[in-house]
C-alpha positions in Angstrom: 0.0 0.0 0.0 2.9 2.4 -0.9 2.2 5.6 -2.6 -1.3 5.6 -2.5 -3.8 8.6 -2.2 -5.9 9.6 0.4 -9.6 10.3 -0.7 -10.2 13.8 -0.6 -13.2 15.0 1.1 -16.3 14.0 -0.4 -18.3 16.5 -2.6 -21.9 16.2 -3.3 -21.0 14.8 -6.9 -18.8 12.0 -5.4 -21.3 11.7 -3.0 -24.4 11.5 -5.2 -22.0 8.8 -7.5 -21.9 6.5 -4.2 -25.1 6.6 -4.1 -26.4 5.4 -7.7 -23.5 2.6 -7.2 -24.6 1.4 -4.0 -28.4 1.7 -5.7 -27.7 -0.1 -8.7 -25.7 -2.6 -6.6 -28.7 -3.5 -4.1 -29.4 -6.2 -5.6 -26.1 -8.0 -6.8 -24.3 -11.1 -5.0 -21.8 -10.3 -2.7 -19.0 -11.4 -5.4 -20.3 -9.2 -8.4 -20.2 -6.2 -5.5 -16.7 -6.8 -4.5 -15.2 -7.5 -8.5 -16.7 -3.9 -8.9 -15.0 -2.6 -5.8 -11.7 -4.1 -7.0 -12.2 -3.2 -10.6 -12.8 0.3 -9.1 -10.9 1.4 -6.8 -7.9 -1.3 -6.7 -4.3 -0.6 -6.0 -6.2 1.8 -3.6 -8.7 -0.4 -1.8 -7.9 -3.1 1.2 -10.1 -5.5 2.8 -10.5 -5.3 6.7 -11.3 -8.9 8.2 -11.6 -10.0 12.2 -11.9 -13.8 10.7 -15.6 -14.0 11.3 -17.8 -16.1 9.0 -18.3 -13.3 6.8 -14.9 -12.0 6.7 -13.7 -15.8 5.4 -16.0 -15.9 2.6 -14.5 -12.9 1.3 -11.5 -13.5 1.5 -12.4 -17.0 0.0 -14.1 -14.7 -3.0 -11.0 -12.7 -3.1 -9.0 -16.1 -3.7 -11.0 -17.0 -6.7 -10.0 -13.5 -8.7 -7.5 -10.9 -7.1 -5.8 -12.7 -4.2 -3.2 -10.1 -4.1 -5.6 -7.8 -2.7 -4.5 -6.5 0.5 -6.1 -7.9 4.1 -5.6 -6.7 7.6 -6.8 -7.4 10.8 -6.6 -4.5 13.9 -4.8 -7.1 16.2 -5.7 -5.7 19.4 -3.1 -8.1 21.3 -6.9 -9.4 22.7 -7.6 -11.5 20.0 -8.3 -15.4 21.0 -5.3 -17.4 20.0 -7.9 -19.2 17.8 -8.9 -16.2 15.9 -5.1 -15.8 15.0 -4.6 -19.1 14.1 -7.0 -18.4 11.0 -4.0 -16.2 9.5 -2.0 -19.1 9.3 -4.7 -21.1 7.6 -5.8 -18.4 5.0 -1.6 -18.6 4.2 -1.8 -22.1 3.8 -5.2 -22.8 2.0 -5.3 -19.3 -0.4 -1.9 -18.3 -0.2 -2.3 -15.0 1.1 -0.7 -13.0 3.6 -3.0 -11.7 6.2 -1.1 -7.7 7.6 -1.7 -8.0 11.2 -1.8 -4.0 12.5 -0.9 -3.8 16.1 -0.7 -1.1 18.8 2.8 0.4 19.1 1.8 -0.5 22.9 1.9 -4.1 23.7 -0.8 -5.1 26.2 1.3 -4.9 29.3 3.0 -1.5 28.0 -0.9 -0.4 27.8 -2.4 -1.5 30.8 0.9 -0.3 32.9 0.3 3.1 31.0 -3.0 3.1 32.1 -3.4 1.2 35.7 -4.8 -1.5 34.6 -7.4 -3.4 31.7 -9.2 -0.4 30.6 -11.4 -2.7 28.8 -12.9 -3.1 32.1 -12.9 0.5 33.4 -13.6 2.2 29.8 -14.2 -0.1 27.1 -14.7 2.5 24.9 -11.3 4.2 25.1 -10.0 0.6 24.7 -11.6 -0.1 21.4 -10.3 3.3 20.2 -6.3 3.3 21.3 -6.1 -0.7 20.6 -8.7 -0.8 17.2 -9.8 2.1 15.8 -6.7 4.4 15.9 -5.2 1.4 14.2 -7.8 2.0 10.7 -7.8 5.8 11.2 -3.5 5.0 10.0 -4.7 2.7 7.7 -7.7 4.7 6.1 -5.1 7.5 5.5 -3.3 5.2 2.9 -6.5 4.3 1.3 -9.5 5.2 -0.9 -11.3 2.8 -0.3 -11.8 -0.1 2.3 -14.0 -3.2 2.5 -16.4 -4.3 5.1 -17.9 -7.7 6.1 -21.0 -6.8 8.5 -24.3 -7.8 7.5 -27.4 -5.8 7.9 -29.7 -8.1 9.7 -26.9 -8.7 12.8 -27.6 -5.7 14.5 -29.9 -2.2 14.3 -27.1 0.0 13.8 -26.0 -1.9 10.8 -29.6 -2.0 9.3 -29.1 1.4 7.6 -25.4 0.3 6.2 -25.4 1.0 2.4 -23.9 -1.3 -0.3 -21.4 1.5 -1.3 -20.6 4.6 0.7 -18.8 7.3 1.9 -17.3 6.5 5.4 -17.4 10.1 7.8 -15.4 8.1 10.4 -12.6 7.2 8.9 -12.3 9.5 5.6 -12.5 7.3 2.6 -15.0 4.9 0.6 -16.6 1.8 2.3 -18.1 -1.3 0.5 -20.1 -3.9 2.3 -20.6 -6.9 -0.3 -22.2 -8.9 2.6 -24.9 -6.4 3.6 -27.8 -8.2 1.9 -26.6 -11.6 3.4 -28.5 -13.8 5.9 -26.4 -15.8 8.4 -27.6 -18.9 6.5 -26.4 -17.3 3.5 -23.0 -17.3 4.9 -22.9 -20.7 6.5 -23.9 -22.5 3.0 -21.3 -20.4 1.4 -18.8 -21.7 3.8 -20.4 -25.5 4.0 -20.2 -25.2 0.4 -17.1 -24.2 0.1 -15.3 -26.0 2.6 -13.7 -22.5 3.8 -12.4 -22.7 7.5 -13.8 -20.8 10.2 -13.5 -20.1 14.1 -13.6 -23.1 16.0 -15.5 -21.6 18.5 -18.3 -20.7 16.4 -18.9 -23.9 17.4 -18.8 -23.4 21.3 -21.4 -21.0 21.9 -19.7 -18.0 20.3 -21.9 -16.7 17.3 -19.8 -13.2 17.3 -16.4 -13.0 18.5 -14.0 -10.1 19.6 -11.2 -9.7 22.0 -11.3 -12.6 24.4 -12.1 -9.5 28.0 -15.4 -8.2 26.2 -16.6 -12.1 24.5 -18.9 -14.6 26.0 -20.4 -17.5 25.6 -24.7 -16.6 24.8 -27.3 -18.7 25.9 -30.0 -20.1 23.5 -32.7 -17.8 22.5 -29.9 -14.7 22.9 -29.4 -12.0 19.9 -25.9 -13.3 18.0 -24.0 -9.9 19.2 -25.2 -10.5 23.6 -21.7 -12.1 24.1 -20.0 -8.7 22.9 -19.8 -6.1 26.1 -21.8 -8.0 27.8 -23.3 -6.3 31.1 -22.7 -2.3 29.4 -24.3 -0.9 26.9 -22.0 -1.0 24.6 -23.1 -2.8 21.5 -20.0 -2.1 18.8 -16.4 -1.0 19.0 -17.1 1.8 16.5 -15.8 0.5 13.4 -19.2 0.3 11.6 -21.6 3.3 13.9 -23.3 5.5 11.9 -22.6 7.8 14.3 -19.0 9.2 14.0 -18.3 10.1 17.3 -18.9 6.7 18.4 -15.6 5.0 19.4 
């Protein structure tokens, strides 16, 4: 991602051109929406992936026609060692490299910095200094970045559109999987034999750092396991409101 750049503010034509695309895309599968996005904006575009469900297929779509396309994850130094391990097996199956961004604090740098987890006293301020600063560096090299979140896990990602401009961060967002169902993405990976989370399997339908995760119980939303016990529902990478974080 050298040389690339940024996305200047949008104007109301840019803005107005996002919008016929993500209209006229409402309807297409999630790999006709993500050849456009490469076709588009590609050396200038990057995929962002937590190895969810949704995150492998795409990268399993990327495989099939631009696997040099780059990935990253915001490795928070949180992650389950079973998230991580996913890297290794998108390297081995697909052949591509997986950029881990980290903090420039480790975890015991951070929570000496700060007296302690803060995911416990301010999980807010966490999320930000450990994830979202970590895109804000990224989005700055970028036009445009690529989401996996579906509309139907979660009200504030009900509104998402299909192709957009991202106030947050500064740059373009595409979410190929915004029309998906979970089924949708479960036969995709049945289908397609594409690895996933062992602990999907375990009682965790939506998984983050390992402090803020838990196990839900049956007849709970997918996302109750995330912040459980606060009020917090997301980490601020996908709010519609910008001064979420």
């Amino acid at each position: 991602m050298d040389e690339i750049l940024k996305t200047p503010a949008p104007t109301d034509t840019l803005l107005a051109e996002l919008q016929r695309a993500s209209t006229t895309l409402e309807g297409a599968a999630p790999l006709e929406i993500l050849k456009w996005a490469v076709e588009q904006y590609a050396p200038n575009f990057a995929m962002a992936t937590a190895f969810g469900p949704e995150g492998m297929t795409m990268i399993y779509m990327l495989s099939q026609f631009s696997p040099e396309t780059p990935i990253f994850n915001l490795d928070t130094g949180y992650q389950f060692q079973e998230t991580l391990d996913l890297r290794d097996k998108v390297k081995s199956r697909y052949g591509m490299d997986v950029r881990l961004a980290k903090p420039e604090l480790n975890v015991a740098q951070y929570e000496e910095l700060n007296g302690g987890p803060v995911y416990k006293s301010n999980p807010s301020k966490c999320c930000y200094d450990r994830k979202l600063s970590l895109l804000e560096k990224i989005a700055s090299e970028l036009q445009c970045w690529s989401s996996a979140i579906r509309r139907d896990q979660s009200p504030d990602r009900a509104t998402a559109p299909i192709v957009g401009w991202d106030n947050k961060f500064g740059l373009i967002k595409v979410s190929p999987l915004a029309n998906s169902t979970k089924a949708d993405i479960w036969k995709m990976i049945t289908d397609n034999d594409i690895p996933y989370n062992p602990l999907h399997d375990q009682g965790y339908p939506s998984i983050g750092c390992w402090p803020c995760t838990r196990k839900i119980s049956l007849g709970e939303d997918d996302r109750a396991g995330r912040w459980s016990g606060t009020t917090k529902t997301e980490c601020g990478l996908h709010s519609m409101d910008e001064n979420e974080s």
